[in-house]
C-alpha distance (Angstrom), angle and dihedral (degrees) to the residues before:
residue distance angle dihedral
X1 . . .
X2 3.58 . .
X3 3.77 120.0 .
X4 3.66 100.9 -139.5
X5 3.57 143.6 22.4
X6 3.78 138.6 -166.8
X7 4.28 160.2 69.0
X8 4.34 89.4 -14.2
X9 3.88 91.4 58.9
X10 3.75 84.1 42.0
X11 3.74 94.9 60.4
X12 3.06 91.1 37.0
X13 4.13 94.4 66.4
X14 3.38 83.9 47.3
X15 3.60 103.6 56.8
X16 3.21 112.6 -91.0
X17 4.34 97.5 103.7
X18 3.83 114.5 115.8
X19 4.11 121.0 -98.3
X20 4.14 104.0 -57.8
X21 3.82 114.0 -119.9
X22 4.21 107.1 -110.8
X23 3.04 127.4 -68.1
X24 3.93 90.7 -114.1
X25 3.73 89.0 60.5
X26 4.26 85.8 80.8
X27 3.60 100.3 28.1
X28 3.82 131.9 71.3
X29 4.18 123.1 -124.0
X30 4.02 83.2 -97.1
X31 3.63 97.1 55.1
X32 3.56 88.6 34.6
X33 3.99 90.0 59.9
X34 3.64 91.7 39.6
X35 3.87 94.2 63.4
X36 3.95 90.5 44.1
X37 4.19 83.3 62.2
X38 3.29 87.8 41.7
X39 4.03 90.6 -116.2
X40 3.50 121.7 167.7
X41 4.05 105.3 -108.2
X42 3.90 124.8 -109.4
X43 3.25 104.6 -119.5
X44 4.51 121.0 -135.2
X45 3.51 100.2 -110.7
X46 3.82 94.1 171.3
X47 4.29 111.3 115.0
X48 4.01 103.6 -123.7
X49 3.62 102.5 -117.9
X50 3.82 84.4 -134.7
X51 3.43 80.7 74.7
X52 3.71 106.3 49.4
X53 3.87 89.2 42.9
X54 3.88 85.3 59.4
X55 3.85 96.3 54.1
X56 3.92 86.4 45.4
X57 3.51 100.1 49.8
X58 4.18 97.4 48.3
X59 3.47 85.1 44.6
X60 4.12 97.7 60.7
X61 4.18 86.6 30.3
X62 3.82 87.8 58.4
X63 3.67 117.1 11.1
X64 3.38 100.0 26.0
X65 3.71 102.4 65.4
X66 3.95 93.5 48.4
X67 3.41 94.1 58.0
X68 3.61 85.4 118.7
X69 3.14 103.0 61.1
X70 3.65 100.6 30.4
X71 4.27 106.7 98.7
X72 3.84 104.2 -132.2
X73 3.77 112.6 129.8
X74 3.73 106.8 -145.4
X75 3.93 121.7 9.0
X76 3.80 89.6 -173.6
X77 3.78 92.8 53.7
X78 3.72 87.8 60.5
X79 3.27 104.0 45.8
X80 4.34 85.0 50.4
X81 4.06 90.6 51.4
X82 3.97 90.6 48.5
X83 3.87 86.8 51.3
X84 4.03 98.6 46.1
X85 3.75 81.7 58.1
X86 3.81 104.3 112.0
X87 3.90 111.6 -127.1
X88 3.58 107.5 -103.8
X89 3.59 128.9 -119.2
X90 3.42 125.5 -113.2
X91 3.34 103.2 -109.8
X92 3.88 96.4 52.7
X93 4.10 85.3 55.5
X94 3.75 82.4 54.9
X95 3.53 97.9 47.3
X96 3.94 95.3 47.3
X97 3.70 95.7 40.6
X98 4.28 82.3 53.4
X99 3.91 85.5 58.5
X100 3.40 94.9 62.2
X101 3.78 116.6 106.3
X102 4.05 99.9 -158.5
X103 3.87 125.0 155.3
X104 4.45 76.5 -148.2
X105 4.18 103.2 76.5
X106 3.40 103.3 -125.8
X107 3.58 117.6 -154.7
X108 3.89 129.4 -175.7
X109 3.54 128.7 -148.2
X110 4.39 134.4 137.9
X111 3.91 93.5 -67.7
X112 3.86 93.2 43.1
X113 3.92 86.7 51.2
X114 3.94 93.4 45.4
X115 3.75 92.6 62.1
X116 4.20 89.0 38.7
X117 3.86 86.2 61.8
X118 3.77 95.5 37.9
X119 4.42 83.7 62.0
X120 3.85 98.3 36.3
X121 3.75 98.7 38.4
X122 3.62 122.1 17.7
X123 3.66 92.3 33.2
X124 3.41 123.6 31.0
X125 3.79 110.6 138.1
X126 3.88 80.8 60.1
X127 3.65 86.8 61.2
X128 4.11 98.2 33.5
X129 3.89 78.1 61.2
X130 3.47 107.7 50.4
X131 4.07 85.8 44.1
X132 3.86 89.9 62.7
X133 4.10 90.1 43.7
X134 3.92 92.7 53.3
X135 3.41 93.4 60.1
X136 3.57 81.7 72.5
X137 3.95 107.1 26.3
X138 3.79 95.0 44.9
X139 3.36 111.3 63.4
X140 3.99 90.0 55.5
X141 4.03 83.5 51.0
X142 3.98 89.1 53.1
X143 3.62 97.4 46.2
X144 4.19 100.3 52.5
X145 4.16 81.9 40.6
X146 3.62 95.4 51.6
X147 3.69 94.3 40.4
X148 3.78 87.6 51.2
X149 3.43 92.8 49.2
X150 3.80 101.0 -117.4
X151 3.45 141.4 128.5
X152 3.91 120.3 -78.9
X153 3.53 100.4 -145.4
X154 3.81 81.5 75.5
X155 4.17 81.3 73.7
X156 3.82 86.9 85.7
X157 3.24 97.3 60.0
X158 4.04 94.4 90.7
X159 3.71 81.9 51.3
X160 4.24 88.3 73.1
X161 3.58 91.1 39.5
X162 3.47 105.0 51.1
X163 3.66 118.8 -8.4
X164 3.77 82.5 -109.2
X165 3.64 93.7 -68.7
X166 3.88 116.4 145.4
X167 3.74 90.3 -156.1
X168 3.69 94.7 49.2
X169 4.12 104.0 125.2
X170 4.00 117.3 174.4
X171 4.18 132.1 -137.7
X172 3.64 83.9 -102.9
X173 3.94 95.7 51.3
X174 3.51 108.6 -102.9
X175 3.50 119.3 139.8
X176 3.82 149.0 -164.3
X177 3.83 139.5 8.8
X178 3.98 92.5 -35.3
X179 3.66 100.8 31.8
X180 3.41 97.8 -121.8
X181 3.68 120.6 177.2
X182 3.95 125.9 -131.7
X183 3.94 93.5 -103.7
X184 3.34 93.7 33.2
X185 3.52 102.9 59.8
X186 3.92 93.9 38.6
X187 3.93 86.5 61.8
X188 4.01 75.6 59.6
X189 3.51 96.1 51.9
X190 3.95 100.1 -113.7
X191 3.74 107.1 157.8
X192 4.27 106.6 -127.7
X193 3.41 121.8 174.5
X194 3.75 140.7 128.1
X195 4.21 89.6 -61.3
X196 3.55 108.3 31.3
X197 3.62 135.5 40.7
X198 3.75 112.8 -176.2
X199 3.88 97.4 178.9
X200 3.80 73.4 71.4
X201 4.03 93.4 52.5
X202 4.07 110.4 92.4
X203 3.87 90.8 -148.4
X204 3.88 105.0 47.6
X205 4.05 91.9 31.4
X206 3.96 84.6 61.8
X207 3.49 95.9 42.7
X208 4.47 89.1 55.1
X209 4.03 80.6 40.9
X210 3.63 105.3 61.9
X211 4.06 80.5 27.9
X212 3.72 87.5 66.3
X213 3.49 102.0 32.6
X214 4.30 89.5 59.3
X215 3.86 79.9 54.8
X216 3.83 94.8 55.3
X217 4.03 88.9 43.0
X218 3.80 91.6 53.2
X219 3.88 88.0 57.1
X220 4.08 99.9 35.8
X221 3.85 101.1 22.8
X222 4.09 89.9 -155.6
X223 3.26 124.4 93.7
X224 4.30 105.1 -136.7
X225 3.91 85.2 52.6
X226 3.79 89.2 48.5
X227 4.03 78.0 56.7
X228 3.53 101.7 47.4
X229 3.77 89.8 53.6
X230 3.14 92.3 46.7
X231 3.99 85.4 66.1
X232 3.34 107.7 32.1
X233 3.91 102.8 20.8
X234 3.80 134.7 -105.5
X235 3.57 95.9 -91.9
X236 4.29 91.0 64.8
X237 3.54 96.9 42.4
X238 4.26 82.6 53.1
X239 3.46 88.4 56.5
X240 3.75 89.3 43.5
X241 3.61 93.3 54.6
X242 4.21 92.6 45.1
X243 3.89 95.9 41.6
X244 4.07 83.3 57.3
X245 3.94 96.8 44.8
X246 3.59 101.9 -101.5
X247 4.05 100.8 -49.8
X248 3.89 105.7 153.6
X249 4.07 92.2 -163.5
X250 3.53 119.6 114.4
X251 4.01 92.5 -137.7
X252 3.53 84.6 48.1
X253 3.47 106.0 57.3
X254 4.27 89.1 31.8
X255 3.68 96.5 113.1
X256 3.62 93.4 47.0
X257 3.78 90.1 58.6
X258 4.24 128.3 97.0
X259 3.72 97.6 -93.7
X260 4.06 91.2 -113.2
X261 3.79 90.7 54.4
X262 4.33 87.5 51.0
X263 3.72 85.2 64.2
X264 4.13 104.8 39.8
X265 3.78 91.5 71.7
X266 3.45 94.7 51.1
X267 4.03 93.8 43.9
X268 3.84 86.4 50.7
X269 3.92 90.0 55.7
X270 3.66 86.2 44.8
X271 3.91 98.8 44.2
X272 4.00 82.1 50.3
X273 3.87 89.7 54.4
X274 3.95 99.0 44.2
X275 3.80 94.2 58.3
X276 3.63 103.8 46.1
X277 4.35 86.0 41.4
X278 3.67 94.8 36.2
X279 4.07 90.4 108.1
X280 3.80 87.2 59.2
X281 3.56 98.7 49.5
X282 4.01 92.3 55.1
X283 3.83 92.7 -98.7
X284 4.07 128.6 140.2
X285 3.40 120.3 176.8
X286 3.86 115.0 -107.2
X287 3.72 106.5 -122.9
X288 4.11 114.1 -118.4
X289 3.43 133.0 -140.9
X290 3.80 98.7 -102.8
X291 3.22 122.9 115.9
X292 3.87 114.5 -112.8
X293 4.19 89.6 -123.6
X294 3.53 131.3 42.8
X295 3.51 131.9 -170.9
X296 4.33 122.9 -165.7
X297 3.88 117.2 -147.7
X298 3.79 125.5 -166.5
X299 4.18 106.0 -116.4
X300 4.27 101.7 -154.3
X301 4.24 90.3 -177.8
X302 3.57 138.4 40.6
X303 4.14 116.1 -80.0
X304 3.51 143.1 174.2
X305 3.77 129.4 -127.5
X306 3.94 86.3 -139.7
X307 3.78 87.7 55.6
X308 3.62 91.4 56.4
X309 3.41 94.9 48.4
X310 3.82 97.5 57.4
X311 3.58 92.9 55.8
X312 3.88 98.6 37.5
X313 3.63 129.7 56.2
X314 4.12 89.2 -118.0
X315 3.51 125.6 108.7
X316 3.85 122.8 -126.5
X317 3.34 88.4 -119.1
X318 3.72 98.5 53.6
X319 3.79 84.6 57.2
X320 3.32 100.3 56.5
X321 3.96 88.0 51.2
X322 3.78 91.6 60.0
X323 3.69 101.7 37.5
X324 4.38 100.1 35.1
X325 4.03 86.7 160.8
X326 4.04 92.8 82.3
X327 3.98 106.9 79.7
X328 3.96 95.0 -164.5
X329 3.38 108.3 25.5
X330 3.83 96.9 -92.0
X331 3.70 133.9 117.1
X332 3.88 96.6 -154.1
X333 3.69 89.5 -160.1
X334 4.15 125.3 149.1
X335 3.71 148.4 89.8
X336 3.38 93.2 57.6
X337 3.61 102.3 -39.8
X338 3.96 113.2 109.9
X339 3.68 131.1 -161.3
X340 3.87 131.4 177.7
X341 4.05 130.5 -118.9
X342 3.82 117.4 -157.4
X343 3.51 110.2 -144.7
X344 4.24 130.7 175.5
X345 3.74 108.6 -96.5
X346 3.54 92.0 -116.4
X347 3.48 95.1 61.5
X348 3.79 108.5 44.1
X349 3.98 92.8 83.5
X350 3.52 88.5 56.3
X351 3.88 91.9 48.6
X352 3.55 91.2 55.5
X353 3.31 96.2 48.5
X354 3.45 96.2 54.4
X355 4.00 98.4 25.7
X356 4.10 87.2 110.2
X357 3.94 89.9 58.8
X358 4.49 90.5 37.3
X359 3.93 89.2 59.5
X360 4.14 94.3 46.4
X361 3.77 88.3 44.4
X362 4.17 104.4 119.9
X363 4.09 84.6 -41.0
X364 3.61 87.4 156.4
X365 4.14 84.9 63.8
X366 3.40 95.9 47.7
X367 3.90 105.4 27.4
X368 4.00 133.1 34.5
X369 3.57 98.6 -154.9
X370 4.29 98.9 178.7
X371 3.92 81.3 80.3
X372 3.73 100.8 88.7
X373 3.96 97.8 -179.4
X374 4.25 125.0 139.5
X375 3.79 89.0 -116.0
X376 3.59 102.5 82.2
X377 4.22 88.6 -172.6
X378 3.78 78.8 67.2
X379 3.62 103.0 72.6
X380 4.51 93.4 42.8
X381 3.64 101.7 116.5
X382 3.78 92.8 -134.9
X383 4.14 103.7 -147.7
X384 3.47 126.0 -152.7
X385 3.69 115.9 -125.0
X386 3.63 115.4 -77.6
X387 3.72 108.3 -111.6
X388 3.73 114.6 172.1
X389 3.90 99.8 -13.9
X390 3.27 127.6 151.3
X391 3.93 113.4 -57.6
X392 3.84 88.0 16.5
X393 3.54 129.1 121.5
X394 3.92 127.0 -158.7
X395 4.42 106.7 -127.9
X396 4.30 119.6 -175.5
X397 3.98 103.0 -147.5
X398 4.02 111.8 -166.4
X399 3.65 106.6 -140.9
X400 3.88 114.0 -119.4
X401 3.65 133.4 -161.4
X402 3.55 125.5 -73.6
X403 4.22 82.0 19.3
X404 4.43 116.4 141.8
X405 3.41 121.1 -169.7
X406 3.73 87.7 -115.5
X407 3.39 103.3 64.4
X408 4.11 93.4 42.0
X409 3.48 86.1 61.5
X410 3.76 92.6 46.8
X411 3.66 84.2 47.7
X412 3.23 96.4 69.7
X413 3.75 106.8 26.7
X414 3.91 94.3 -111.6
X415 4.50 120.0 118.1
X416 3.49 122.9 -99.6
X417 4.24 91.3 -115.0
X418 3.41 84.3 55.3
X419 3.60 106.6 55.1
X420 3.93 86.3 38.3
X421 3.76 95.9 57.3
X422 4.16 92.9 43.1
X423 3.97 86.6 63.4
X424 3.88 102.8 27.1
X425 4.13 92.4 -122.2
X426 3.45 111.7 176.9
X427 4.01 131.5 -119.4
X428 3.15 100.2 -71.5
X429 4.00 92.9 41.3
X430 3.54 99.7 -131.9
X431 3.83 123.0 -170.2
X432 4.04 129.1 177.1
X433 3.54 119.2 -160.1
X434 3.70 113.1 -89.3
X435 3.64 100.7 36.2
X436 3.48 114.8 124.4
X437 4.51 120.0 -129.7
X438 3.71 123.0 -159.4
X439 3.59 109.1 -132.3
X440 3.55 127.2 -170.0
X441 3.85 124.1 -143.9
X442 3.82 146.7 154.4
X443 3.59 115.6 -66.6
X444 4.00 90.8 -130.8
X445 4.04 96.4 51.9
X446 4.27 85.4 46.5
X447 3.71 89.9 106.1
X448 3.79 90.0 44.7
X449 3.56 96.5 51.3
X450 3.98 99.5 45.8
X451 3.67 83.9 53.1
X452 4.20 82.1 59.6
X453 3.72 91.0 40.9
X454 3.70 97.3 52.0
X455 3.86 98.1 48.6
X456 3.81 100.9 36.0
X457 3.63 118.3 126.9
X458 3.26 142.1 49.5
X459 4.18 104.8 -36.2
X460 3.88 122.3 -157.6
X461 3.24 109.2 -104.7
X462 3.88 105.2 -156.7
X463 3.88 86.4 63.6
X464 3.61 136.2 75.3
X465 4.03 115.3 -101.5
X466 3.98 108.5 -108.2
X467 3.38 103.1 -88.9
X468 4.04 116.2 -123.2
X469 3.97 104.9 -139.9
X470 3.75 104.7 -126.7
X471 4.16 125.1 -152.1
X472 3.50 115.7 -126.2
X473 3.87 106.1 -105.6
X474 4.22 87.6 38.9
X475 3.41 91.4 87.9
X476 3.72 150.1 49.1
X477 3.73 121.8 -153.1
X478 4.07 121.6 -122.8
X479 3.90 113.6 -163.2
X480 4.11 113.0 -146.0
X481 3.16 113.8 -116.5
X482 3.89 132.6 -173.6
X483 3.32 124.6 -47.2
X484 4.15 88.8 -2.2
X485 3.99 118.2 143.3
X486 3.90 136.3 -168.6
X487 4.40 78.4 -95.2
X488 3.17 107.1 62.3
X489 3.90 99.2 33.3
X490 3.71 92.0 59.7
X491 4.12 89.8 47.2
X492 3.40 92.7 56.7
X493 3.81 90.5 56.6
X494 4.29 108.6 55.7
X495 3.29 116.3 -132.8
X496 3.99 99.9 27.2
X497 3.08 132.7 93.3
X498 4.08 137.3 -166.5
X499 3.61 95.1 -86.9
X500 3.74 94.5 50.2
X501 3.90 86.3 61.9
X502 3.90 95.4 50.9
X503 3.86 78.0 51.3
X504 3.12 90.9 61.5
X505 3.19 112.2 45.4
X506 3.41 107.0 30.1
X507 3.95 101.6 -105.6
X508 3.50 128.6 159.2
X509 3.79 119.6 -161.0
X510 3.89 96.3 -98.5
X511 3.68 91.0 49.1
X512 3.90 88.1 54.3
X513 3.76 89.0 59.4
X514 4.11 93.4 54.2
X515 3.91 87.9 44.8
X516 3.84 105.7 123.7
X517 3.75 143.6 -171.6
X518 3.72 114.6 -78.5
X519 3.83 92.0 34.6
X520 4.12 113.7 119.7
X521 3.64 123.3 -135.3
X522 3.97 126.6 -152.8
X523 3.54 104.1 -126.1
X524 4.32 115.7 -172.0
X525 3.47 113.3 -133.4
């Protein structure tokens, strides 16, 4: 996303930008020749693998790490339905893309079909995922859109920038659902500082969003260039237009284009295809962890997530997945400064009731209150990381392949600063496979976590998980019963997970498919 915004683009629309470099600067000596025989130009259809590597990498940051608790029977059956889909002919893309009633024209062509098979067919747990997270995400999209007036195909835009992940941040620094960069969304008024990050908060991201979209339309006054600015900034898709002579069509101006922004139009068209066609391409959304009803309560004094946690049956963790705006677990709220906690419905009776006994929780850990000063981020005991306190025990993980620091840390239920400032990674927290992380964690979940540690990483699939020799008397047995898989077994033990049970019991993944009622599992307890 672009990292500034404002009266110099405008002018430069207008007329006012210096002389454009040639028009052979962008092209190659083939397109170059083309246009001197006044040939139409071949489009690049290739995907960037920039790209690609971007869908791949929120994906195991986010979804990947959850997979535990995330309720979808077979991964591997999905992935085999999408594939015994038979490609589809041209004409039935045509025909389906014609059905679509969009206020966004939506036009199909080779590139625009590229990225549609990259979704439905090469990767569709991706787009199972994001499925199951719009249930959530998208109806806060369509409400700011439809109260702005705007078209609600432009909800799937935070679908190409982050895979609907709130924590999503990029190599160049932008960060959340929308992508905003830092300048960027403080021109939008999003409050970032060392507590809160609301590029990172669904609602008020949205709200700058469709705030800065308007602004693009009031310059362009079509929608796909809105989008293109939108990725590449209004001051390219100016030089687009100029470098062209004038032409205000997307197609038109393609070649002129960074080569990322060539492909984001065409992955928004194809993003807007795969979700409505998802059912005929073998694809179900993979239900998420969010609760189906939310309810948003006004937080007048400072509080920690942990404190909430101790009094409510919610984990810290599921906190931080419904409110991604508060960097270390604080709401910094008070004297006079107000901030909002999103809570499942279920649960905010039971906050209430309790909320006198939340805010006394260990304040004095969390809070010095003696230091009566108007900056309310001035009296947040900020801790350092807790490295070999008391109930803590030290862990060495060996980074595999295919591992991000993200989903280590979600791994084993530690944050991101944390696990960054135990092993001194730099900004960009770079790992290579082999290195070995410290990791603290609680003394009692130890044996859990080496478990994790050991079997990390991507496992061959065509063998049988290394069995963990059990003692008789550390285990009870579970007996498979109709209609039973690897899922639901390990939910109904705490703790465990799928993985733990192949552990167990020696399974590989083909001999989890020929499992069959009747059959007894060792489960470790």
């Amino acid at each position: 996303m672009t990292t500034f915004f404002g009266a110099l683009l405008l002018g430069g629309l207008l007329g006012g930008m210096a002389p454009a470099p040639s028009v052979q600067d962008s092209l190659s000596k083939a397109d170059t020749l083309s246009l001197v025989q006044g040939q139409p130009l071949v489009l690049d259809d290739s995907i960037p693998q920039s790209y690609i590597d971007r869908i791949d990498e929120n994906y195991k940051a986010w979804f990947a790490a959850r997979r535990d608790t995330v309720a979808y029977a077979d991964s591997a059956a999905l992935a085999a339905a999408a594939a015994r889909v038979a490609p589809c002919p041209d004409s039935l893309y045509l025909a389906r893309m014609d059905s679509i009633r969009s206020g966004v024209p939506l036009s199909f062509n080779g590139i625009v079909k590229n990225y549609i098979e990259l979704y439905t067919r090469k990767r569709p747990l991706q787009v199972a995922s994001m499925l199951g997270l719009a249930e959530y995400y998208f109806p806060i999209f369509e409400q700011a859109l439809d109260a702005a007036g705007m078209p609600l195909e432009l909800k799937y835009l935070p679908v190409i920038e982050s895979a609907l992940n709130p924590r999503a941040l990029s190599r160049a620094g932008a960060c959340g659902l929308w992508q905003f960069m830092y300048s960027t969304g403080r021109m939008y008024k999003l409050e970032i500082n060392s507590f809160v990050d609301e590029r990172r908060d669904p609602v008020r991201s949205t709200q700058a969003a469709v705030q800065y979209l308007n602004d693009l339309y009031g310059i362009y006054g079509d929608w796909i260039l809105v989008i293109a600015a939108y990725n590449c900034g209004p001051g390219n898709v100016n030089k687009a237009i100029r470098r062209s002579g004038g032409k205000r069509n997307y197609w038109d101006i393609y070649y002129y284009l960074p080569r990322e922004t060539r492909g984001y139009v065409p992955a928004f068209i194809a993003v807007n295809y795969a979700f409505r066609y998802h059912k005929e391409h073998g694809i179900a959304p993979m239900p998420s962890t969010f609760p189906p009803l939310c309810d948003t309560l006004v937080i007048a004094d400072g509080l920690h997530f942990e404190q909430i946690a101790s009094q409510v049956d919610l984990s810290v963790e599921e906190l931080r997945d419904l409110n991604p705006q508060y960097r270390a677990d604080v709401i910094p709220a008070g004297y006079g400064k107000t901030y909002t906690l999103q809570l499942p419905y279920d649960y905010v009776g039971a906050f209430i009731d309790r909320q006198d006994t939340i805010f006394a929780h260990n304040r004095s850990r969390y809070f010095d209150d003696s230091h009566r000063t108007a900056d309310p981020r001035s009296r947040i005991k900020v801790h350092a990381p807790d490295m070999g306190a008391e109930g803590k025990a030290r862990l060495l993980y060996t980074v595999r392949e295919g591992d991000v620091p993200g989903a280590i840390a979600l791994k084993f239920g530690v944050r991101l600063a944390d696990l960054r400032y135990w092993n001194n990674l730099n900004k960009r927290m770079t790992i290579r496979v082999g290195q070995r992380l410290v990791v603290y964690v609680p003394e009692e979940k130890l044996a859990q976590y080496k478990s994790k540690a050991a079997y990390a990483g991507k496992v061959d699939n065509t063998a049988p998980v290394p069995r963990e020799e059990l003692a008789e008397g550390e285990y009870t047995l579970y007996t498979i019963k109709s209609g039973d898989n690897l899922w639901d077994i390990a939910k109904k033990y705490p703790g465990i997970t799928n993985r733990d049970i192949m552990r167990w019991n020696g399974l590989s993944d083909a001999d989890v498919k020929r499992l069959k009622p009747g059959q007894q599992l060792k489960i470790k307890i």
